[in-house]
C-alpha positions as a LaTeX table, in Angstrom:
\begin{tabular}{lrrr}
\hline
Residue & $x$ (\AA) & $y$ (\AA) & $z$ (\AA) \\
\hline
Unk1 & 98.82 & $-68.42$ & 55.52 \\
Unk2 & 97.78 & $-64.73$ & 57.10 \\
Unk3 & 97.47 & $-63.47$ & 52.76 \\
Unk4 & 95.33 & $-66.95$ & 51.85 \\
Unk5 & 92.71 & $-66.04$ & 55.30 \\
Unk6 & 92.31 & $-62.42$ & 53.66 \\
Unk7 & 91.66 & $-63.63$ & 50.47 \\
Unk8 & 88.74 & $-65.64$ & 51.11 \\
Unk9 & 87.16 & $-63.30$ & 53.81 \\
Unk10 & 87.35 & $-60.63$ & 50.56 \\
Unk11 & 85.54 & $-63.20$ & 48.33 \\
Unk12 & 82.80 & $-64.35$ & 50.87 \\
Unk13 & 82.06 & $-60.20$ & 51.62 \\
Unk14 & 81.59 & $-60.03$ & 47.69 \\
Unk15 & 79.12 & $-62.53$ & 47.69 \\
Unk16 & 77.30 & $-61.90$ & 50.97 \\
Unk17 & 77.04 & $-57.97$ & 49.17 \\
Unk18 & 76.23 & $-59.49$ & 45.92 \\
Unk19 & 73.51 & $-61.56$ & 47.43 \\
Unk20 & 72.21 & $-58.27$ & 49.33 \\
Unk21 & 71.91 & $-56.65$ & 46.22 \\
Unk22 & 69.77 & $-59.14$ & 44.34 \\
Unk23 & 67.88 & $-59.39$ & 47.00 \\
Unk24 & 67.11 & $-56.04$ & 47.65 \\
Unk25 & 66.42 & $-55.61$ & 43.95 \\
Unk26 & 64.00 & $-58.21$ & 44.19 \\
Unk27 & 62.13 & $-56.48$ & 46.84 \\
Unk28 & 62.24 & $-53.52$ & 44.45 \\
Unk29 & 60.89 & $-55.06$ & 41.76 \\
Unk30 & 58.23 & $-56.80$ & 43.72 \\
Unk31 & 56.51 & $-53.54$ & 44.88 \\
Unk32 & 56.95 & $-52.00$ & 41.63 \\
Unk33 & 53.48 & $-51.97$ & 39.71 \\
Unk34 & 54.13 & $-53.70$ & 36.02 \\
Unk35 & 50.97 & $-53.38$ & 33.55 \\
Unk36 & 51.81 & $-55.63$ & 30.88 \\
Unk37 & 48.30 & $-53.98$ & 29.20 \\
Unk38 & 47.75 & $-51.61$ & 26.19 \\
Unk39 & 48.50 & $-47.95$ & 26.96 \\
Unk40 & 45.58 & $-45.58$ & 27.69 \\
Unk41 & 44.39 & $-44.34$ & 23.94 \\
Unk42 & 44.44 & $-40.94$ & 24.06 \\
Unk43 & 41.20 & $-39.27$ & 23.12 \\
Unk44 & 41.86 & $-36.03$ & 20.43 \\
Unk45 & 39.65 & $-32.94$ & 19.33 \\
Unk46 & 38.96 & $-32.79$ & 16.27 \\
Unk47 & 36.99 & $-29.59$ & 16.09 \\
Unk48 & 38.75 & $-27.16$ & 14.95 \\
Unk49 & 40.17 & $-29.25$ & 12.09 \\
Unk50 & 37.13 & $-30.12$ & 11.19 \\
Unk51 & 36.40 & $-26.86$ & 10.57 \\
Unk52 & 39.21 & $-26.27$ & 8.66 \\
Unk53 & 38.53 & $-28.85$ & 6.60 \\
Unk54 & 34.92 & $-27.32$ & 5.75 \\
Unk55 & 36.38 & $-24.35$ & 4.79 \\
Unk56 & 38.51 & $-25.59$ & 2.40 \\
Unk57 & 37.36 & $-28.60$ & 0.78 \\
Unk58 & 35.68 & $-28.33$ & $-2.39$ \\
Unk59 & 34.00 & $-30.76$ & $-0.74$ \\
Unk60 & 31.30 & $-31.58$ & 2.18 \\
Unk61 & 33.20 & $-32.85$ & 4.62 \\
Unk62 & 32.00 & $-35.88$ & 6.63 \\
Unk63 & 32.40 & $-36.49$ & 10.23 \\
Unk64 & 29.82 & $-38.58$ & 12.55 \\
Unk65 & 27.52 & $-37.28$ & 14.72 \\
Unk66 & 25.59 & $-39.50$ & 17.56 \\
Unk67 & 27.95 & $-41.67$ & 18.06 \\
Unk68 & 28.06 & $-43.39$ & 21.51 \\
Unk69 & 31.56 & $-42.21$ & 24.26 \\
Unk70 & 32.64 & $-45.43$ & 23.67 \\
Unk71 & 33.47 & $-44.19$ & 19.99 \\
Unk72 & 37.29 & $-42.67$ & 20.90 \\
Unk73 & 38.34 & $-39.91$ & 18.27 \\
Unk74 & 42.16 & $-40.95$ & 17.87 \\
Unk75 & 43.17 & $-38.99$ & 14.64 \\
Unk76 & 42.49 & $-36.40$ & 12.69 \\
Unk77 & 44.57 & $-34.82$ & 9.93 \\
Unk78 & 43.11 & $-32.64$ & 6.87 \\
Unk79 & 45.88 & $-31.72$ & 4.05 \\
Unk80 & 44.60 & $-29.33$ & 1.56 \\
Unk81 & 47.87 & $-29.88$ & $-0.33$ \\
Unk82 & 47.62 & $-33.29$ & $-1.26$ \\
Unk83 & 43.99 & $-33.76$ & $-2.86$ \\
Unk84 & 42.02 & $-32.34$ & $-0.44$ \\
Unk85 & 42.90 & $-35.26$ & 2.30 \\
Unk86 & 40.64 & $-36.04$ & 4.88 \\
Unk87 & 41.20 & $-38.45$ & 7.85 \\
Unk88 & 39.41 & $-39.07$ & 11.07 \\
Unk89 & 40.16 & $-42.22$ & 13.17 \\
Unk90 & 38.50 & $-43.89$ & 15.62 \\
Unk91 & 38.97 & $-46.53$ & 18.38 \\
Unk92 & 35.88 & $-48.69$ & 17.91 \\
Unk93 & 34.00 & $-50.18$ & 21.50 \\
Unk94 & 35.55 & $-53.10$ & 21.27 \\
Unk95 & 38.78 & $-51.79$ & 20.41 \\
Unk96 & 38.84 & $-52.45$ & 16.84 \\
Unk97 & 40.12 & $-49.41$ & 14.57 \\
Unk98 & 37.60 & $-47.51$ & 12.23 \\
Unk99 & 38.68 & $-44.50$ & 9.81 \\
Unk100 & 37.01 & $-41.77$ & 7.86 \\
Unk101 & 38.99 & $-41.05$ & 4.82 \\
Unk102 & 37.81 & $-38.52$ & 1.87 \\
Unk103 & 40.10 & $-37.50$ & $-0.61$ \\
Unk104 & 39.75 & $-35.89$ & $-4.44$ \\
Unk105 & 42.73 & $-38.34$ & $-5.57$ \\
Unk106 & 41.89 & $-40.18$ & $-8.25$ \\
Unk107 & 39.68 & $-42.89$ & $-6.88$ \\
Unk108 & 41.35 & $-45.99$ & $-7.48$ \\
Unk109 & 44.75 & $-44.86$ & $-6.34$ \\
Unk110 & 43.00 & $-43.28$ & $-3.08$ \\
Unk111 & 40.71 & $-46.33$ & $-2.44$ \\
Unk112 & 43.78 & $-48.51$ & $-2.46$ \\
Unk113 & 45.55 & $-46.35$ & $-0.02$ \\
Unk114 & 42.87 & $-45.90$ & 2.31 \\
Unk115 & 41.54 & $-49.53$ & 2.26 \\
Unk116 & 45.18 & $-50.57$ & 2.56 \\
Unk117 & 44.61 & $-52.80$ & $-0.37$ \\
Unk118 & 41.59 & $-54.22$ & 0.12 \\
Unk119 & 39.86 & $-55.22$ & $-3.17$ \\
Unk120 & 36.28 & $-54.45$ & $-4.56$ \\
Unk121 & 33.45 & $-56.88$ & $-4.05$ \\
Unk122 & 30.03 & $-56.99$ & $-5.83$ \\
Unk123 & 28.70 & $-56.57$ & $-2.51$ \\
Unk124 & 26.89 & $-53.35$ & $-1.97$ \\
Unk125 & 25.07 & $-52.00$ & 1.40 \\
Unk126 & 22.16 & $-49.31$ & 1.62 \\
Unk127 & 22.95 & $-46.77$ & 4.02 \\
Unk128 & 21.40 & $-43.49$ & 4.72 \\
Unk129 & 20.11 & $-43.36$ & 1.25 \\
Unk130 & 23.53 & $-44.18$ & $-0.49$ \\
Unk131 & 25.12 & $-47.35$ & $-2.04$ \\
Unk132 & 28.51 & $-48.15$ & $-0.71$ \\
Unk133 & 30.84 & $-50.66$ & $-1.98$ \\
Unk134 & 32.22 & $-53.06$ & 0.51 \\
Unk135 & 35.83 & $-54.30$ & $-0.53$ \\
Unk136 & 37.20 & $-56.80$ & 1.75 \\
Unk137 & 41.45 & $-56.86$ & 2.50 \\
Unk138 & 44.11 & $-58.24$ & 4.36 \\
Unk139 & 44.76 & $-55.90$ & 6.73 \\
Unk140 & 41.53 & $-53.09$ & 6.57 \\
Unk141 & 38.21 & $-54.19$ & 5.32 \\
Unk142 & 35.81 & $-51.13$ & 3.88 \\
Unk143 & 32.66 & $-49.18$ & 2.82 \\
Unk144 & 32.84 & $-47.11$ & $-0.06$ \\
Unk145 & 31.26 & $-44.12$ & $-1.44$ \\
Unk146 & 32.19 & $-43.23$ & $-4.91$ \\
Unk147 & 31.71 & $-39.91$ & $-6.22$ \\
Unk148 & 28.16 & $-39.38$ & $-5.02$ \\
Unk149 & 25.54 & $-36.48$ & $-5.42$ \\
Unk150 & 26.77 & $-33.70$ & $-4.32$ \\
Unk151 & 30.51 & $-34.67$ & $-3.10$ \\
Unk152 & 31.67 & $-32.45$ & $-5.95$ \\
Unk153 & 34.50 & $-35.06$ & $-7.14$ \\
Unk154 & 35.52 & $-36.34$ & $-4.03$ \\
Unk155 & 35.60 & $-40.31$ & $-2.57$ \\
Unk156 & 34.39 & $-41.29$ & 0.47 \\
Unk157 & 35.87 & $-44.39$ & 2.52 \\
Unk158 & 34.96 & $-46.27$ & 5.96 \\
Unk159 & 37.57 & $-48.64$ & 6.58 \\
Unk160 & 39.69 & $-50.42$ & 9.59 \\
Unk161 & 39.76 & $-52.98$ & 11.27 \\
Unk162 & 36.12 & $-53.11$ & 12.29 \\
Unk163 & 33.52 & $-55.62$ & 11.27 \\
Unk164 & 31.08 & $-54.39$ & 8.52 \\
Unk165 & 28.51 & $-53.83$ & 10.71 \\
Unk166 & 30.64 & $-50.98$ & 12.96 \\
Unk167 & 32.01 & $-49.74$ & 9.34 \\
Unk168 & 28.07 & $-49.47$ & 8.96 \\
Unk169 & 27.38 & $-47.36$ & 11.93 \\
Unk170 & 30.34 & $-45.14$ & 11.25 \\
Unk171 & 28.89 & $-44.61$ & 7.72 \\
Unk172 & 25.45 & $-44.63$ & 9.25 \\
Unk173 & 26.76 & $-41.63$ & 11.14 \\
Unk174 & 28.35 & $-39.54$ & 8.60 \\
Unk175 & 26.92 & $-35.66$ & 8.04 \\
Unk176 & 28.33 & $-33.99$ & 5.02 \\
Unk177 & 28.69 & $-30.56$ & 5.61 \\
\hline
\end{tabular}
């Protein structure tokens, strides 16, 4: 009888100290902030490879000026080694995504890339004194700028997630230099 009392004192301590336990990691967890949100997007300069990029296109390179703060820079890449490739990203106001892309690739392949398969439309838009070509897609929608005056053999693309009209103002915003 003394081994059976022993027993069950043992098994009642394991589950008074198991209860403990969960309850003190429930009081843990309680005062532990959890932000289910997006994280923070992290804002990048894109100065200096901007300049880069001036230097050595063949091209004028395009990045906006005027935009509002609420336009966040979140990329920006320039390799000279494949086609001249230009990229600058940005997280729209309303949190939609909007890219610069310029490249001297061979236009359709480069389009496709950049657009992420988006296809031509007969639509065309009037904007800063230059015709782009929208091309709608699954995934990106975009403005396009086919070898215009001046761009010395290179394509320019707008695309993302964006509506038209914020692909306009990023193309709206474009300097060449």
């Amino acid at each position: 009888m003394a081994g059976m009392q022993g027993k069950q004192k043992s098994a009642r301590d394991m589950i008074l100290s198991l209860g403990l336990i969960v309850l003190a990691a429930g009081v843990i967890w309680i005062f532990i902030p959890h932000d289910d949100g997006e994280p923070p997007v992290k804002r990048v300069d894109y100065r200096v490879e901007l300049l880069t990029a001036q230097r050595a296109a063949s091209y004028p390179v395009a990045a906006p000026e005027g935009l509002s703060k609420d336009w966040k820079p979140t990329s920006v890449r320039f390799r000279g080694d494949e086609f001249e490739a230009w990229h600058l990203g940005f997280r729209a106001p309303d949190g939609e995504y909007v890219a610069v892309e310029q490249s001297t690739q061979k236009p359709s392949t480069f389009i496709d890339d950049a657009s992420q398969g988006a296809r031509e439309t007969e639509a065309t838009q009037e904007i800063g004194g230059r015709t782009w070509t929208r091309y709608t897609g699954g995934r990106y929608d975009a403005l396009v700028l086919h070898d215009a005056d001046g761009m010395k053999g290179a394509t320019t693309v707008v695309a993302g997630t964006g509506s038209f009209d914020q692909l306009g103002r990023m193309a709206a915003a474009l300097k060449l230099t």
